[in-house]
C-alpha positions as YAML, in Angstrom:
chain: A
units: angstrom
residues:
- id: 1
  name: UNK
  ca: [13.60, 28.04, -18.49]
- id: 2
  name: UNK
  ca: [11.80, 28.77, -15.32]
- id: 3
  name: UNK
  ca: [12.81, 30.51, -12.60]
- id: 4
  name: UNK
  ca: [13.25, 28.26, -9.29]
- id: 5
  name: UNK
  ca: [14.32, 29.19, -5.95]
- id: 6
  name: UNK
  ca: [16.89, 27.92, -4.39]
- id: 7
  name: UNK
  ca: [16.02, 26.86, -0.59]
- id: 8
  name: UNK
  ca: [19.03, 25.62, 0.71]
- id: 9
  name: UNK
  ca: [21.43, 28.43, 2.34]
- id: 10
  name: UNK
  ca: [24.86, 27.57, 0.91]
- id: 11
  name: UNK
  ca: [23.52, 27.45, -3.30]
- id: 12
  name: UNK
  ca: [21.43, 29.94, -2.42]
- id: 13
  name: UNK
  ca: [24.08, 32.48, -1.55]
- id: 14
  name: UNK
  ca: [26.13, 31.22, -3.84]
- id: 15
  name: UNK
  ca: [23.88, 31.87, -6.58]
- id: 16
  name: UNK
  ca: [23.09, 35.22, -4.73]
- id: 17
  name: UNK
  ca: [27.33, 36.33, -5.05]
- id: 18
  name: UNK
  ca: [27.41, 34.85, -8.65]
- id: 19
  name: UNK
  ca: [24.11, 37.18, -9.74]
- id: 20
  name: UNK
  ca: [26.36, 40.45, -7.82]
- id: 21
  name: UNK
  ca: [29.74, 39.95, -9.12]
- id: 22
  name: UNK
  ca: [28.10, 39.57, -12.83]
- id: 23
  name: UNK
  ca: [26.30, 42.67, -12.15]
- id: 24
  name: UNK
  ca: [28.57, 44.28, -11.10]
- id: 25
  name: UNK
  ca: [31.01, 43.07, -14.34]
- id: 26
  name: UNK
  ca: [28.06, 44.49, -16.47]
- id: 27
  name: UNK
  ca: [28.34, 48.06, -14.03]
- id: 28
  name: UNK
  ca: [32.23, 48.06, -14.74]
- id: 29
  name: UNK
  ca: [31.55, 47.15, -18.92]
- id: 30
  name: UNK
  ca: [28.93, 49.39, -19.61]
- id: 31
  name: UNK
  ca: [28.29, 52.36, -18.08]
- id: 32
  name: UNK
  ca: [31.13, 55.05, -18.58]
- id: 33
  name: UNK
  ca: [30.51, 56.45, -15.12]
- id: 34
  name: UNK
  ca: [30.86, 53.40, -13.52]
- id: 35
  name: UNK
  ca: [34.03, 53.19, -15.54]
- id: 36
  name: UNK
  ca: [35.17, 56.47, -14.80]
- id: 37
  name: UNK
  ca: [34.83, 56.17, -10.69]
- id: 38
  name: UNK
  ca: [36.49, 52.02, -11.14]
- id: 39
  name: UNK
  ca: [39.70, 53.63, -12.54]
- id: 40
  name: UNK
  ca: [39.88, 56.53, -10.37]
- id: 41
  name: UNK
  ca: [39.52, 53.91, -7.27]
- id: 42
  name: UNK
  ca: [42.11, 51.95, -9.13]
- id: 43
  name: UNK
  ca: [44.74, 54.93, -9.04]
- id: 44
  name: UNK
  ca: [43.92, 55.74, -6.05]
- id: 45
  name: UNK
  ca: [45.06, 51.97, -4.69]
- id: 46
  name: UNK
  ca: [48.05, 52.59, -6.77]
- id: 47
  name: UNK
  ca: [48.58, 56.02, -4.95]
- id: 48
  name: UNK
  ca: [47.92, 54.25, -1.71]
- id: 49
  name: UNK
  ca: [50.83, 51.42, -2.03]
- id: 50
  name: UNK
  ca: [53.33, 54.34, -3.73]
- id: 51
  name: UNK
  ca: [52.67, 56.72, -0.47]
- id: 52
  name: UNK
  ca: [52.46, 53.62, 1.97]
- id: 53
  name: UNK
  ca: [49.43, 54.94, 3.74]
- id: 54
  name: UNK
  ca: [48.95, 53.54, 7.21]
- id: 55
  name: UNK
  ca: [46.15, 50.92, 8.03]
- id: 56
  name: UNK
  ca: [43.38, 52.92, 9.11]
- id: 57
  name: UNK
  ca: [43.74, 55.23, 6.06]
- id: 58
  name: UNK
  ca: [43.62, 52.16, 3.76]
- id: 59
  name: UNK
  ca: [40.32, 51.60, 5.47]
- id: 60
  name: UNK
  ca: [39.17, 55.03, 4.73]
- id: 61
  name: UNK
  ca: [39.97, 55.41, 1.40]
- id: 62
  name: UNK
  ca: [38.78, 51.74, 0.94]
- id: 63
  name: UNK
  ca: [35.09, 52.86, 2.22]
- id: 64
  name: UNK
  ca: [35.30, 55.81, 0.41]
- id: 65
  name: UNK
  ca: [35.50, 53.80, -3.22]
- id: 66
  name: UNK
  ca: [33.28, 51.56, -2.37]
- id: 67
  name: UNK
  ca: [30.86, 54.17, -1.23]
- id: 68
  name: UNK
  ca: [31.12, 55.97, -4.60]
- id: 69
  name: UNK
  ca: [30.91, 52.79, -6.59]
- id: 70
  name: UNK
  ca: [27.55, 51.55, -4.91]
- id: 71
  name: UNK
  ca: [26.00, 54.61, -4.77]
- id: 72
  name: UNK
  ca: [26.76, 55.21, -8.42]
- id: 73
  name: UNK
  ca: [25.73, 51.63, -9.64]
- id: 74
  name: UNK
  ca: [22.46, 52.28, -6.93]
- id: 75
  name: UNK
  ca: [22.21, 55.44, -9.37]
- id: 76
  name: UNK
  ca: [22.25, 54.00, -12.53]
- id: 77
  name: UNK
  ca: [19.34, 51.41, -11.49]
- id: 78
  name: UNK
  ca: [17.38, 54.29, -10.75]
- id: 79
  name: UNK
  ca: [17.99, 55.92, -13.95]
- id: 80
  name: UNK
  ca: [16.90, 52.54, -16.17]
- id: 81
  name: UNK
  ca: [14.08, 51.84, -13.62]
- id: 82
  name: UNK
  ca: [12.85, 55.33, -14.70]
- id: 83
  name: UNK
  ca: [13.84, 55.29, -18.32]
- id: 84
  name: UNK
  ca: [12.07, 51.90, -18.35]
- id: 85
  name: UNK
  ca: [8.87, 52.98, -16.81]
- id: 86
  name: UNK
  ca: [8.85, 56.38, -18.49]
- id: 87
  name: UNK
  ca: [11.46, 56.38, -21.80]
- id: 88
  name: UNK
  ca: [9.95, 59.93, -22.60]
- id: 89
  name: UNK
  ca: [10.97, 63.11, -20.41]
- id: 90
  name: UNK
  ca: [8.88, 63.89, -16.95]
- id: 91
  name: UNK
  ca: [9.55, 66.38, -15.07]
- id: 92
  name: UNK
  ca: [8.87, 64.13, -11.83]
- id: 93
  name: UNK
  ca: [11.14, 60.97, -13.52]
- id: 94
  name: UNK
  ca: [13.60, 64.17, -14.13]
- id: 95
  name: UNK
  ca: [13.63, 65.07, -10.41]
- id: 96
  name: UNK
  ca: [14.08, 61.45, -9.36]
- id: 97
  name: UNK
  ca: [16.92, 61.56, -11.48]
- id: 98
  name: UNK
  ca: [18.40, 64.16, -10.30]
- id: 99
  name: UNK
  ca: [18.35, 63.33, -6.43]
- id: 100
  name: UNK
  ca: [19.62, 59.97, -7.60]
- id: 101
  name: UNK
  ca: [22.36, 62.04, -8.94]
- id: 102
  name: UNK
  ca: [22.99, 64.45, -6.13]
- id: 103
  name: UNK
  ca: [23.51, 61.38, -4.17]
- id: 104
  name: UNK
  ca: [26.55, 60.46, -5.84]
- id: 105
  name: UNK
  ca: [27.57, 64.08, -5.54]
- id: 106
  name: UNK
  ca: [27.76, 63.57, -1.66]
- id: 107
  name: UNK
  ca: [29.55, 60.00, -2.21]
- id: 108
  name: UNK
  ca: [31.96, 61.37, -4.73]
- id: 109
  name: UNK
  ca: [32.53, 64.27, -2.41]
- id: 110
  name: UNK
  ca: [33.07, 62.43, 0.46]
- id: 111
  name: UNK
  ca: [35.31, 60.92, -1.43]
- id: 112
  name: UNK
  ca: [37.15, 63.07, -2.41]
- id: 113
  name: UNK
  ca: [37.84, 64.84, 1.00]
- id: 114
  name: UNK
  ca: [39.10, 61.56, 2.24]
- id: 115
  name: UNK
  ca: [41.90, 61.42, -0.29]
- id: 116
  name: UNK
  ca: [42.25, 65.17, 0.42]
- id: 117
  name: UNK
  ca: [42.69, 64.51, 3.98]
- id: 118
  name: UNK
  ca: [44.72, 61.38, 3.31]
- id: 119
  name: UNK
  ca: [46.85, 62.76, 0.49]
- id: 120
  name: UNK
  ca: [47.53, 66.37, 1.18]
- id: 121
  name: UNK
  ca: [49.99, 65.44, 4.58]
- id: 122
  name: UNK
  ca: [51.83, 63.26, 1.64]
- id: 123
  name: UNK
  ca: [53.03, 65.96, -0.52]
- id: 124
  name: UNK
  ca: [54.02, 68.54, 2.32]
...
């Protein structure tokens, strides 16, 4: 089957959401990461409707998982894309790695302040 693009704008961007979400299913099924940051966003949702956070905190905490979640699935492309073009160790596919990595550091701790900030005011 050969690939054809789609020129009209509605199929098109249909087709464009239906090639996301399933990428984004595959994210969620197979990398443990992926899981791992989908459940803790999960609780956290659960957290948010137990403490009844106001509006603009749902909106924080909301950007803050899906800040984590994309920069972690943006991470894991990196790491096949280099695994794929170099499946034995580099030190320069190594270093890519790694800042791929230390970008989810700076999501996750972003993150992670937020529900600090949102959170802590909670339990006092």
């Amino acid at each position: 089957m050969e690939f054809q693009k789609d020129n009209t704008f509605v199929t098109g961007r249909l087709k464009s959401m239906t090639y996301a979400f399933n990428g984004a299913v595959k994210l969620i099924r197979t990398e443990h990461s992926i899981m791992v940051q989908f459940s803790l966003g999960i609780l956290m949702t659960i957290a948010g409707f137990y403490f009844h956070i106001s509006q603009t905190e749902w909106l924080c905490q909301t950007l803050a998982i899906g800040l984590v979640l994309s920069v972690e699935g943006l991470n894991t492309a990196v790491e096949k894309i280099a695994d794929f073009i170099h499946p034995n160790y580099h030190e320069r596919i190594g270093f890519i790695k790694d800042i791929a990595a230390g970008a989810v550091f700076f999501a996750a701790m972003t993150a992670i302040a937020i529900g600090l900030i949102i959170y802590i005011p909670k339990f006092i």
